[in-house]
C-alpha positions in Angstrom: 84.6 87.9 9.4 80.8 88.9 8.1 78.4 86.2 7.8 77.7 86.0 4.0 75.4 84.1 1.8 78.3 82.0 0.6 78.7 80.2 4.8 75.2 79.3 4.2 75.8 78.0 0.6 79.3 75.9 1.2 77.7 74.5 4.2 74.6 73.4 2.4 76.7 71.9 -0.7 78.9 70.2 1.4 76.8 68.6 4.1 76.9 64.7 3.1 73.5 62.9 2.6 74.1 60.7 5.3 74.9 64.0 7.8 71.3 65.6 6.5 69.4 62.2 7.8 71.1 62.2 10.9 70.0 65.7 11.6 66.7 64.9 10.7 66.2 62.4 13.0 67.5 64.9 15.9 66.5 67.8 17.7 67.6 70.8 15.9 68.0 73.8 17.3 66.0 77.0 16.8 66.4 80.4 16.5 63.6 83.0 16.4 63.9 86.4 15.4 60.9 88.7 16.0 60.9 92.6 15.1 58.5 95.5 15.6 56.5 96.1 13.0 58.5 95.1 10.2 56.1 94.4 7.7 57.4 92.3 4.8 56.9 95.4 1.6 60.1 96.9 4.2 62.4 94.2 2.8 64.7 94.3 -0.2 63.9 90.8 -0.4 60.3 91.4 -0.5 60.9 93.8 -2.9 61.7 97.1 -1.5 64.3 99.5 -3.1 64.8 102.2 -1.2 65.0 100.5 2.6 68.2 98.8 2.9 68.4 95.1 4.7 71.2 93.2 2.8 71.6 91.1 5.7 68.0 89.3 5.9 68.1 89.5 1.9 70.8 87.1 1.8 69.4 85.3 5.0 66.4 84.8 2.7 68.8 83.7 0.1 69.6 80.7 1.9 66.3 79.4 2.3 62.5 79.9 2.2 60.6 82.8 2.0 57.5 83.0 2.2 55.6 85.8 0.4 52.4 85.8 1.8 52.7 85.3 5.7 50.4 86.9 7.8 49.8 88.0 11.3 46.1 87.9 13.0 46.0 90.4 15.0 47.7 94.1 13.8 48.8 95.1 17.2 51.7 93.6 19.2 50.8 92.1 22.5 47.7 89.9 21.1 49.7 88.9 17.5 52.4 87.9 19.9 50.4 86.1 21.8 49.2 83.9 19.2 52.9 83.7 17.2 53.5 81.7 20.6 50.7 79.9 21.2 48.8 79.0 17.9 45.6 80.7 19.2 44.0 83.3 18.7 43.0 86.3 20.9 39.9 85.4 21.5 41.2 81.9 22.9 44.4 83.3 24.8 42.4 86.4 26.0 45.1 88.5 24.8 43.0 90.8 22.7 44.8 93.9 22.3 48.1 95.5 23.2 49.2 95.5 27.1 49.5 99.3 28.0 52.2 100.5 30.3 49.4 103.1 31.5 46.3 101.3 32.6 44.7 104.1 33.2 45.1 105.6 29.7 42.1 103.7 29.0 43.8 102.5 25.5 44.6 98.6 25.6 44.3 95.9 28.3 46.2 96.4 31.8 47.7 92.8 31.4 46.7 89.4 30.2 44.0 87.7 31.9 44.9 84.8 35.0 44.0 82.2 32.5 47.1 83.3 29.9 49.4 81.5 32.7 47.9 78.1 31.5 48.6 78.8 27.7 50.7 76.7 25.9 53.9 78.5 23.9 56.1 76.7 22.0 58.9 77.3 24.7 56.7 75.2 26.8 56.5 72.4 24.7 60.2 72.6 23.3 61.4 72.8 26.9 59.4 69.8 27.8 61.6 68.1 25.4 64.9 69.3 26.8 65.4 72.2 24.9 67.1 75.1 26.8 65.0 77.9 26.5 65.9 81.7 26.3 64.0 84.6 25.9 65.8 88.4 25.2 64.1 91.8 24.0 60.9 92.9 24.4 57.8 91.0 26.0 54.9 92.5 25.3 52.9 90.7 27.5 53.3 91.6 31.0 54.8 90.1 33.9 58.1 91.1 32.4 60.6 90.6 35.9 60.1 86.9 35.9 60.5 84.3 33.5 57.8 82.4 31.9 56.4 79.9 30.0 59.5 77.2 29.8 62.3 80.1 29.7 65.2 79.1 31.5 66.9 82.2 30.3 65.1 85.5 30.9 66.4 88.7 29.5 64.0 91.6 28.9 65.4 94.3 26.9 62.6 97.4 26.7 64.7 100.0 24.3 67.5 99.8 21.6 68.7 96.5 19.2 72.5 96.2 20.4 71.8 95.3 23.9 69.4 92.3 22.4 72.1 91.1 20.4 74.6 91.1 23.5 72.4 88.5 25.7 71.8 86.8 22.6 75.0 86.4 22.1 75.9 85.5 25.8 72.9 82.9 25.7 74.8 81.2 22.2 78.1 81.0 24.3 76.6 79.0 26.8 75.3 76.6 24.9 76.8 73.3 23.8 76.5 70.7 21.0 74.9 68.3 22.7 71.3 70.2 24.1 69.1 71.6 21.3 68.2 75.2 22.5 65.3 77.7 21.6 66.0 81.0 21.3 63.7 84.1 20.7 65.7 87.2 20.1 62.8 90.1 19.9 64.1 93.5 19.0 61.9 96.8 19.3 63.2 97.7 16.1 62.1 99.4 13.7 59.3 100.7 16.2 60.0 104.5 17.5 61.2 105.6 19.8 64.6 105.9 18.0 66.6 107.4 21.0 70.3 106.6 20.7 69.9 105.6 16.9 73.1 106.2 15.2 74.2 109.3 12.8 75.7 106.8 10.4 71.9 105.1 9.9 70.5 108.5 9.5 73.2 109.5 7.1 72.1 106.5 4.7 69.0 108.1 4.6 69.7 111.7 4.4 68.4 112.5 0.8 66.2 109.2 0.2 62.3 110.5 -0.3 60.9 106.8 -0.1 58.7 107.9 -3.7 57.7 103.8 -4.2 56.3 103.9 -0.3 52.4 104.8 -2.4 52.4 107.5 0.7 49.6 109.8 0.7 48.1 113.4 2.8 46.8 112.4 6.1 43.7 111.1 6.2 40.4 112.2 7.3 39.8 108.9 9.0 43.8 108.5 10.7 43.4 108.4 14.5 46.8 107.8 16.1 50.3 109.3 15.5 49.1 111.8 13.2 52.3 114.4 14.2 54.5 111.6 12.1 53.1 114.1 9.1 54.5 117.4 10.3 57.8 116.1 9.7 56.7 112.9 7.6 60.3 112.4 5.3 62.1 113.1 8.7 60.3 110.5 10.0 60.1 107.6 7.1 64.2 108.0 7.4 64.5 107.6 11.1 62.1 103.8 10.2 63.8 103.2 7.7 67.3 104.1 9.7 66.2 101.9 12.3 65.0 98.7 10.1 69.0 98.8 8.4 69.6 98.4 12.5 68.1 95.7 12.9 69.3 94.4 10.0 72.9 94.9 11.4 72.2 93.2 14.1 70.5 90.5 12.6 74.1 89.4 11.1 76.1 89.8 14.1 73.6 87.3 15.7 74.1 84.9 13.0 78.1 85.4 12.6 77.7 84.4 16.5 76.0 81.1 15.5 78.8 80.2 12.9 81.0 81.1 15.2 80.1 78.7 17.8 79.5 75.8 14.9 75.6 76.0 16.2 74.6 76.8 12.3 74.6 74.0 11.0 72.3 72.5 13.4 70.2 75.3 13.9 66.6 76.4 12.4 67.2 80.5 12.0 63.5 82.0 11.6 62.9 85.7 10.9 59.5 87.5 11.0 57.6 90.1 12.3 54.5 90.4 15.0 52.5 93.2 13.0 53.6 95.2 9.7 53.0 98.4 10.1 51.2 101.8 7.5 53.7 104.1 6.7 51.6 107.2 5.1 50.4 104.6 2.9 46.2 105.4 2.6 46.9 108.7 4.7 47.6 106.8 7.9 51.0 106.2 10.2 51.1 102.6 12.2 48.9 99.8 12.7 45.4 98.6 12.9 44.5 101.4 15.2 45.9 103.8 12.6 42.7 104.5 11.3 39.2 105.0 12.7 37.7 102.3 11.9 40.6 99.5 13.0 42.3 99.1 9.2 43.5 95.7 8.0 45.4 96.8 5.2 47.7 94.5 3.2 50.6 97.1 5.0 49.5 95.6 8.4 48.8 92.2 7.9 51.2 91.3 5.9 54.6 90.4 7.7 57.9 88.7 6.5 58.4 85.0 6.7 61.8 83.6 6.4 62.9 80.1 7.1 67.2 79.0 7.1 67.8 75.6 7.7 71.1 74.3 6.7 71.1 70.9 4.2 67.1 71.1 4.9 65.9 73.7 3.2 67.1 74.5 -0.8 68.6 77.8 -0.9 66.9 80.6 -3.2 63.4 79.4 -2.2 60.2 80.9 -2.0 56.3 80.1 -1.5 52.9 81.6 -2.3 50.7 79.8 -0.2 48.7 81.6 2.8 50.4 81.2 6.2 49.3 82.6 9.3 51.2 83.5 12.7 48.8 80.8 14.2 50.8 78.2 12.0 53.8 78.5 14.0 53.8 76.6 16.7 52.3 73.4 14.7 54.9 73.7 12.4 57.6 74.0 15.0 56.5 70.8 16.8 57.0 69.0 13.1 60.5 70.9 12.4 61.7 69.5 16.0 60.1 66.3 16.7 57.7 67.7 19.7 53.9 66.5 20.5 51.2 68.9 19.6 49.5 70.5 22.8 46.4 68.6 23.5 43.0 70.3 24.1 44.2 73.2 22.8 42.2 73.6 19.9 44.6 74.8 17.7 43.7 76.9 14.8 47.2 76.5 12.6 48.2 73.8 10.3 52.4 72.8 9.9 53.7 74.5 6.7 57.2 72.4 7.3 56.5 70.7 3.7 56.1 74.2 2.1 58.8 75.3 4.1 61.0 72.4 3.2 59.9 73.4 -0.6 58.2 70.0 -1.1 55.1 68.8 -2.5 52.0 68.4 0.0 50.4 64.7 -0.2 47.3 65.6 -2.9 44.8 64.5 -0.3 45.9 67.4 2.0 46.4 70.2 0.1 46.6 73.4 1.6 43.8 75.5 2.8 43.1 78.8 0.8 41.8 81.1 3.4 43.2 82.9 6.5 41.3 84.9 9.1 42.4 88.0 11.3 40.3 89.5 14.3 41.1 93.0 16.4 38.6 94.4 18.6 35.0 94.6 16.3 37.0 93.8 13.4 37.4 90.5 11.2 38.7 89.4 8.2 39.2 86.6 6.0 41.7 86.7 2.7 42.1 84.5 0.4 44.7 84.3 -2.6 43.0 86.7 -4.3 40.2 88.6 -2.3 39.6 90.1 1.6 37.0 90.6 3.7 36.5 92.9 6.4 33.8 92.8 8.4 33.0 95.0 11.8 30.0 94.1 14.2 29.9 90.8 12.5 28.3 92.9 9.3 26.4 95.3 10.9 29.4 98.0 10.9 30.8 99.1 7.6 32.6 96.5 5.3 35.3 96.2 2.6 36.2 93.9 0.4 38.8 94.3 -1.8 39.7 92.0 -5.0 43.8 92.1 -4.6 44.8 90.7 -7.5 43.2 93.7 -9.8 43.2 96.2 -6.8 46.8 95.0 -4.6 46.7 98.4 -2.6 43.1 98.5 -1.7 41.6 101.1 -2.9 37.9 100.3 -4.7 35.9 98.9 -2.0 34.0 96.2 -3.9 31.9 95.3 -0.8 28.5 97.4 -2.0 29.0 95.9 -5.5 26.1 93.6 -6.5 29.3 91.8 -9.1 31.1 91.2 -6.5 28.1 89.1 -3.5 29.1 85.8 -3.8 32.6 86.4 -2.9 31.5 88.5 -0.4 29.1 85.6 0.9 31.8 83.0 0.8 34.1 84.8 2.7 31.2 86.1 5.3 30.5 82.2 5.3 34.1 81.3 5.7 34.7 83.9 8.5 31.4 82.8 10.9 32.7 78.9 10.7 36.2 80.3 11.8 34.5 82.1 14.6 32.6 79.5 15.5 35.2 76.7 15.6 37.8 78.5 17.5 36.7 79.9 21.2 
């Protein structure tokens, strides 16, 4: 039987008050599903029309989404790094992406001797007596032993199905009575796309992607410029590969009804980087362009929160959330102690997620920051920043509500300095508190 919208829905109309409280007051379990790349404009239910994920549209449909979650970092390794930690790169010393060829002189070899003493969320939910399990990709070296609190250790380098299999095998083995954490991280939709099936690629067969806002290459793109030669042959085999994943995403979550885990369970869906696909002339992330880009495209990745008889159904939110809120909001969702001395840079969105009013003496902050090698940048809900050098290298700022795909760089504009300022402002206290 599929898992449908209408398991979530029965389950959330019929759970008893008195059920919901009890819950509350336990540990919940957690699942966390993290793709490759997936930025949120991929998703129907972010809006996309051509790119077809009915499976995390109705997963969305039974909860929260939130429509402006972003990552810090636009490459893998160091956004990972602070999904799972709450810090950021230059804290975990995870600054770029691990390379499988140090000497390609690209990213880092591996993550400095001091990323063994971070704190991940796995570490903290497994000293609570949470069972732990990691499968898919790592991204952060050391991948033949476990680490950081997971009990269950099951790297998976290349294709989604085999992710879904020890996921599932880690779901069996689990019992009502021991919350669990799971990350299930699939490659997906990130090339290479060997073994991607003909029935994906025949979805996509006459589909010419015209809402993507693609455009020529770019006299400034720096990386995987061949993805032009053949560039609708290529937007199908992404797109092909993100319905995958989407696949997959439903088999994971028929396995949790299966086992009677949903009810208890937290299901989280998002993304380490988005990704540029032709959009401003470019193909991939922030090293798509010379300079390091920060486009919307990049940043932006999708942030979806299920929680049975928790959450309301059918929700979303339009406050700014970071990767770096995770882990605080995590500890609130399942009862767990903040790290101490960590000098955490996220706040817990669990009363956004939970669709409820913050207290009006805390409301929620308006800005989020992003850092990749000499590049910054601050957002708010309606302008960005980005700064290189610390504003001796060339900077942008773009006005998002009149401009949402970035293309009149307002950062010369004499109309336009005290936004610029405040942000500038903004962005050197952020540097300053977090190190």
């Amino acid at each position: 039987m599929p898992f449908t919208r209408r398991h979530f829905l029965l389950g959330a109309l019929s759970a008893p008050l008195l059920a919901q409280k009890k819950r509350a007051a336990e540990h919940p379990n957690v699942l966390l599903i993290v793709a490759d790349d997936l930025g949120d404009w991929m998703l129907g239910c972010y809006g996309n029309k051509e790119i077809h994920t009915p499976n995390i549209d109705r997963l969305a449909a039974t909860g929260m989404r939130f429509i402006n979650s972003v990552c810090c970092t636009p490459i893998s390794s160091a956004a990972r790094a602070t999904l799972f930690t709450g810090r950021v790169p230059r804290q975990t010393g995870v600054v770029d992406f691990i390379t499988a060829n140090p000497s390609g002189g690209q990213g880092q070899a591996a993550p400095p001797a001091s990323f063994a003493n971070e704190i991940m969320i796995s570490d903290v939910l497994g000293g609570e007596g949470y069972n732990c399990g990691y499968v898919g990709e790592w991204r952060l070296g050391n991948d033949g032993q476990p680490q950081h609190g997971f009990k269950t250790w099951n790297i998976v380098t290349s294709g989604s199905q085999p992710v879904t299999e020890k996921a599932a095998q880690f779901l069996d083995q689990q019992s009502p009575g021991k919350p669990f954490f799971l990350t299930a991280a699939y490659s997906n939709p990130h090339p290479p796309y060997d073994g991607l099936s003909k029935k994906y690629l025949d979805m996509y067969s006459g589909v010419k992607f015209e809402s993507f806002g693609y455009e020529p290459m770019s006299k400034n793109a720096a990386r995987d410029k061949e993805m032009f030669g053949d560039f609708l042959g290529n937007l199908r085999k992404y797109a092909a590969s993100t319905t995958a994943l989407d696949d997959q995403v439903n088999v994971v979550l028929e396995k949790l009804r299966q086992r009677g885990l949903l009810d208890s369970t937290i299901v989280i869906l998002t993304s380490d980087t988005g990704v540029l696909l032709g959009q401003h002339g470019v193909w991939g992330r922030g090293l798509a362009s010379d300079p390091v880009n920060m486009y919307e495209e990049v940043m932006g990745v999708p942030m979806i929160w299920s929680w049975l008889g928790r959450i309301p159904p059918t929700n979303s939110r339009p406050e700014l959330i970071s990767a770096y809120d995770l882990l605080p909001t995590l500890c609130e969702a399942t009862g767990a102690s903040l790290p101490q001395g960590r000098n955490l840079c996220g706040r817990s969105y669990l009363t956004l997620a939970l669709n409820q009013k913050l207290p009006k003496k805390e409301p929620w902050r308006n800005v989020v920051f992003g850092e990749y090698r000499n590049t910054e940048m601050a957002r708010d809900n309606r302008y960005k920043l980005v700064m290189r050098e610390q504003g001796k290298g060339a900077g942008e700022l773009y006005d998002l509500v009149s401009d949402p795909h970035e293309k009149v760089n307002q950062y010369g504009n004499p109309q336009y300095v005290s936004v610029r300022d405040r942000l500038a402002a903004d962005l050197a206290g952020w540097r300053k508190k977090y190190v």
